[in-house]
C-alpha positions in Angstrom: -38.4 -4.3 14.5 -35.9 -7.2 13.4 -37.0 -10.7 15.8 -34.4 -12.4 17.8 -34.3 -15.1 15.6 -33.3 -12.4 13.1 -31.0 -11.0 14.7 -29.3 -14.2 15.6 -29.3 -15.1 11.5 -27.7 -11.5 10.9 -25.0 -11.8 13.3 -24.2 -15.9 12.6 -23.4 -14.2 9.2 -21.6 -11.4 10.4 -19.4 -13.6 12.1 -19.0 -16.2 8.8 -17.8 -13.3 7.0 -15.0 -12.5 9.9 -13.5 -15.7 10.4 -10.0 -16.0 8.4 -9.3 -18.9 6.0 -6.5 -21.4 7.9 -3.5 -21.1 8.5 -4.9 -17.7 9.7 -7.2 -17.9 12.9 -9.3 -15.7 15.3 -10.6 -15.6 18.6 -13.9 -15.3 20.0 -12.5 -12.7 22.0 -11.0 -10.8 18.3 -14.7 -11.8 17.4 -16.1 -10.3 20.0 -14.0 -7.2 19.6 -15.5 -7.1 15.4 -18.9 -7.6 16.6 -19.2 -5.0 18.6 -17.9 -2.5 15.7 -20.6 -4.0 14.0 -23.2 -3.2 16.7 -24.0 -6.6 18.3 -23.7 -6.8 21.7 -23.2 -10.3 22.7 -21.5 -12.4 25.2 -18.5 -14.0 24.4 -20.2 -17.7 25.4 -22.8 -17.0 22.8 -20.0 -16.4 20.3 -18.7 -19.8 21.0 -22.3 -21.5 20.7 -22.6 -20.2 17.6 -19.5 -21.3 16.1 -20.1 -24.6 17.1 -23.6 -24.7 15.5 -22.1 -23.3 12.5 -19.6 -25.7 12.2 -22.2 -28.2 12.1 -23.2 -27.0 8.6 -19.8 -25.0 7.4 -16.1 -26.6 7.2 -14.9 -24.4 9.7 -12.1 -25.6 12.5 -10.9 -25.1 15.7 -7.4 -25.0 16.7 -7.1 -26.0 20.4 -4.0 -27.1 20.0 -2.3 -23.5 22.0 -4.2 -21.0 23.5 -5.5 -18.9 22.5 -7.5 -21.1 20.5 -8.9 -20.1 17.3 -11.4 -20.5 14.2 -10.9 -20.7 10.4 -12.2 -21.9 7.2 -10.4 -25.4 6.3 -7.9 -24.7 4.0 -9.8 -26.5 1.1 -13.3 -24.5 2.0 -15.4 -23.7 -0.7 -17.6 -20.8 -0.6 -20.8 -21.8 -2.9 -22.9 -20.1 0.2 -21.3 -16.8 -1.0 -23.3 -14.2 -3.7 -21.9 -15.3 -7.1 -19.4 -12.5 -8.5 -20.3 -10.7 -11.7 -18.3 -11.1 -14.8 -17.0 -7.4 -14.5 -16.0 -8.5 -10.6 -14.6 -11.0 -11.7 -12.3 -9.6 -14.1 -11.3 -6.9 -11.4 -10.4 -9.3 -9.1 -8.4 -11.4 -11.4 -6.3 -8.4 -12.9 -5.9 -7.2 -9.1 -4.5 -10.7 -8.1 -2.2 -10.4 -10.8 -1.2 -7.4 -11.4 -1.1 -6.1 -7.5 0.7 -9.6 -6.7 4.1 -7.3 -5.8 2.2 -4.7 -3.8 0.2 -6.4 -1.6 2.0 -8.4 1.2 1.9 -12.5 1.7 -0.7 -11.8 4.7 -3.4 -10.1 2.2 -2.6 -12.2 -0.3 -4.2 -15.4 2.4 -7.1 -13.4 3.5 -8.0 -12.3 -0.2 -7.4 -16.5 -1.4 -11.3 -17.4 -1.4 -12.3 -14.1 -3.0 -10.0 -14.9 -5.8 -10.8 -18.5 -6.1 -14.7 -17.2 -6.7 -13.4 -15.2 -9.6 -11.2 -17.9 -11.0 -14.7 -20.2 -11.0 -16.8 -17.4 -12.5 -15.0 -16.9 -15.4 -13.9 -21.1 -16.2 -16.7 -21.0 -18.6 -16.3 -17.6 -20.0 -14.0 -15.6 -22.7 -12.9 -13.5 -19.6 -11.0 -16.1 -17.8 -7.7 -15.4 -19.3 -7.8 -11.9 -19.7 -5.3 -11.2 -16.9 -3.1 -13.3 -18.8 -3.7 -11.0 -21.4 -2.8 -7.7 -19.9 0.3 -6.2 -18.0 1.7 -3.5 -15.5 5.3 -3.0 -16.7 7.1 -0.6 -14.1 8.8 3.0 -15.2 12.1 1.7 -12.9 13.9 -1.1 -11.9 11.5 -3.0 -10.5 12.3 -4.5 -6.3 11.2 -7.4 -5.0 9.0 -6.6 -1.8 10.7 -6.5 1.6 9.5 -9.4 3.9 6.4 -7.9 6.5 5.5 -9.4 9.3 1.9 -10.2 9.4 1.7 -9.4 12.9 3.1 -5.8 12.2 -0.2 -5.5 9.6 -2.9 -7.3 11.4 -2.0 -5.1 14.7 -1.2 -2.1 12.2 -4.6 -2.2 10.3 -6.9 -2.9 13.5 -4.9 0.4 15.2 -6.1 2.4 12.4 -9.7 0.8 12.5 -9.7 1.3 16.0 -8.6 4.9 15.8 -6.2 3.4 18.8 -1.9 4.1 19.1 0.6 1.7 18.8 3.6 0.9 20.1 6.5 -0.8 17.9 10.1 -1.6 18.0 10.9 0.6 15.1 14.4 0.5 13.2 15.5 3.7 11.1 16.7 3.6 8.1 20.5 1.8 8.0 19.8 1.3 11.8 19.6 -2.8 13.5 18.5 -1.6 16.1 15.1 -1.0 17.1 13.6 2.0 19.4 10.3 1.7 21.2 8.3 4.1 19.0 4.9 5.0 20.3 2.6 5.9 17.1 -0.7 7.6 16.2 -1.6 6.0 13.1 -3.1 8.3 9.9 -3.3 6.1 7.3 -1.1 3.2 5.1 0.1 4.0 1.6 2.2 2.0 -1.2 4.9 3.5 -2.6 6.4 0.7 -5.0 6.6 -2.5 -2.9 6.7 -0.9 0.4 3.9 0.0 2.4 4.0 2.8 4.8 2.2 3.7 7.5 1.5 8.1 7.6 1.6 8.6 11.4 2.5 11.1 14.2 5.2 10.2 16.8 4.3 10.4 20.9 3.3 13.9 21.4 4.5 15.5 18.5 2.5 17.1 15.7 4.5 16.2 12.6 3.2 13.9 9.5 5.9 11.2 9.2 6.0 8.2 7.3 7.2 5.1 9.0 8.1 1.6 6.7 5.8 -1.1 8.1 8.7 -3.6 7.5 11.0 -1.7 9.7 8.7 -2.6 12.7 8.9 -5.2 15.4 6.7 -6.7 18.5 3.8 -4.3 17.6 1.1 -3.5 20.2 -2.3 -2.1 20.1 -1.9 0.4 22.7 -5.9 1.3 24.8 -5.3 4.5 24.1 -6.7 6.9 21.7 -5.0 7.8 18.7 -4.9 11.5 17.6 -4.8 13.4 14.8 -3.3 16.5 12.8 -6.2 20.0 13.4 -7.2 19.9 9.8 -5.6 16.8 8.9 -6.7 15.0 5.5 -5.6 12.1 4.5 -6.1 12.1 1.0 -5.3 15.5 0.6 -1.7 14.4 2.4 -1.3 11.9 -0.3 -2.0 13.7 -3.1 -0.2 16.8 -2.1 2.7 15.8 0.8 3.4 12.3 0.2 4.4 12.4 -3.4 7.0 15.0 -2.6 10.5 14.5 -1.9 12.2 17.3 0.0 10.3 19.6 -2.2 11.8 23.4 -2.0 8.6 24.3 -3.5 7.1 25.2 -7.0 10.1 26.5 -9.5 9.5 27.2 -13.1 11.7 24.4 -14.8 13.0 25.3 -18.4 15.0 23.0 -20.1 16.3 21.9 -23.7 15.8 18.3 -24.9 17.4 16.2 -28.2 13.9 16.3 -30.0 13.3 12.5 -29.8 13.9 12.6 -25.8 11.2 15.0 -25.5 8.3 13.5 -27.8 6.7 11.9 -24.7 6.4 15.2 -23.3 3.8 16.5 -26.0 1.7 13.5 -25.4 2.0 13.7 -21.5 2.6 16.8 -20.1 4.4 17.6 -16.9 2.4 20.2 -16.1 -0.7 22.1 -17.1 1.5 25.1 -18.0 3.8 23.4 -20.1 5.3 25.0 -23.0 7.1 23.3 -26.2 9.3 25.4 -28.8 11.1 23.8 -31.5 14.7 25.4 -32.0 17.1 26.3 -34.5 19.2 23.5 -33.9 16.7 20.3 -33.8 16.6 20.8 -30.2 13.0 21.5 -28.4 12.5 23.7 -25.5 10.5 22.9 -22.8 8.8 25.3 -19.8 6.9 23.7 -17.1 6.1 24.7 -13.2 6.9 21.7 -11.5 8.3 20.9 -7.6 11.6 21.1 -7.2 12.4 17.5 -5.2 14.4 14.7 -5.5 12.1 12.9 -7.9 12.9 16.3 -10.5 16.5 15.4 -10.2 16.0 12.2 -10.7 14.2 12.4 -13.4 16.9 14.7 -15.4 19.5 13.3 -14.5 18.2 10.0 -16.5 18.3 11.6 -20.0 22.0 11.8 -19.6 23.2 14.1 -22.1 19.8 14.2 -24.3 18.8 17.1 -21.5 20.4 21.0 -20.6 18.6 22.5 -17.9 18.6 26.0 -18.6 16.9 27.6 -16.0 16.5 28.3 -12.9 20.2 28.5 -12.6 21.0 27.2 -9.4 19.0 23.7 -10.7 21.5 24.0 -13.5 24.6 24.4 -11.8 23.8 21.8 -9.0 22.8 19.3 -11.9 26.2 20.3 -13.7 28.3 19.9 -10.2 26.2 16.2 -10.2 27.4 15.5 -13.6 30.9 16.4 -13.2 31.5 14.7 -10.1 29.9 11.1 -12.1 32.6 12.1 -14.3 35.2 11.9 -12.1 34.1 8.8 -10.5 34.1 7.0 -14.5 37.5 8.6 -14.7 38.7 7.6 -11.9 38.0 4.1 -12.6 39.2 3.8 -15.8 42.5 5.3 -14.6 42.7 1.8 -12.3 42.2 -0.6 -14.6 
């Protein structure tokens, strides 16, 4: 059986780990909430004691200056207490800071600073330490920069879904200023480019939506228990669902590329299925079962006229409809200059 004194050394720790580096801050009641997940049961005045001893030995502050008061590192803390990273950790972390600089928002990005300054120390003395500098992510598209998210909107978001507790937001749709109190059962976030969604269920209802975390206003951790989806899984949502477009299904795609267009494909397939047949005239031809949504069209639609879809026909004809009409458009505005 673990001693008090133990315990007391466990939980001092527990807390160490939870307290935010400033200008982030938490509560002893937020403390007290993390604690408890944790499975120690203590009183909110003990929480404080503690702090106060530890701040005796760690460069931890107090802001008193509003309530409700609140703890964090000093902005210039350094965590020499902490286990010393591993070369291969370090590495990770350092390609992650870099390289996941676009994807993660400004909030993470504070609460993630000492982690990453461990790694930047591990690796001064080592070959490793400018290997992200030495590596790159370089996107497929145009490349966005990140809408601004409101750290409240994640901090309320993420401790909902920890929780297994609703929300309620101010949530504006898309091309909408106005915002409508949305009450949400959160499922899961997810990254698609430089937003981050949050794969939820609306008030009562039973379908899987995806709502833009910066879309969302004066969010509120509701006391109320979230609920899910009979059968829901998360990761089988994003590996199957969330990818998808509109999907009308599973069509059996057959088109006809300039050879040069297409050479990718016999190094990355589009499917497991896929089929390549040179042809008479330099041309290839490629079969594929693939899901007919927007990101299909897309797709096509960028090799210009390096790409005939041949079957199935109504994918041709509304592709040739799209082109036409583009057509028009150019023509049009050639006509006006």
């Amino acid at each position: 059986m673990v001693d008090e004194a133990g315990m007391a050394v466990a939980r001092q720790w527990a807390m160490l780990k939870r307290v935010p580096r400033s200008p982030l801050k938490i509560t002893t009641k937020e403390l007290e909430g993390r604690l408890l997940d944790e499975g120690f049961q203590v009183s909110r005045r003990t929480i404080e004691r503690d702090l106060h001893l530890l701040a005796a030995e760690f460069p931890l502050v107090l802001d008193d200056r509003s309530k409700p008061y609140g703890w964090s590192w000093a902005k210039d803390a350094h965590f020499e207490f902490m286990p010393r990273l591993t070369t291969p950790q370090a590495v990770a972390l350092q390609l992650a800071r870099t390289h996941l600089r676009n994807l993660l928002p400004q909030a993470m990005h504070k609460e993630l600073a000492p982690i990453f300054d461990s790694a930047s120390r591990t690796l001064s003395g080592s070959g490793w330490k400018d290997w992200h500098k030495r590596t790159a992510v370089v996107p497929m598209g145009i490349p966005h920069i990140p809408p601004k998210l409101s750290t409240d909107v994640l901090m309320v978001v993420q401790s909902a879904l920890a929780h297994r507790r609703c929300i309620q937001v101010q949530y504006r749709a898309k091309g909408s200023r106005q915002g409508k109190e949305t009450k949400i059962h959160p499922l899961g976030l997810l990254s698609r480019g430089p937003v981050v969604y949050l794969v939820c269920t609306l008030f009562d209802y039973g379908d899987v939506r995806q709502l833009a975390l910066h879309r969302m206003d004066a969010p509120v951790e509701m006391d109320v228990r979230s609920k899910e989806p009979a059968g829901f899984d998360f990761q089988e949502y994003v590996s199957t669902e969330a990818r998808r477009y509109g999907s009308g299904g599973k069509i059996k795609l057959v088109v006809r590329f300039d050879a040069t267009a297409a050479e990718h494909l016999r190094e990355m397939p589009i499917s497991i299925d896929q089929l390549i047949h040179d042809m008479a005239d330099g041309r290839v031809e490629v079969s594929a079962t693939v899901e007919d949504d927007e990101l299909l069209r897309w797709w096509l639609l960028g090799f210009g006229r390096w790409v005939e879809v041949v079957g199935p026909v109504r994918l041709r004809a509304e592709l040739a409809d799209e082109l036409r009409a583009a057509s028009s458009t150019y023509q049009r505005s050639e006509d006006s200059y």
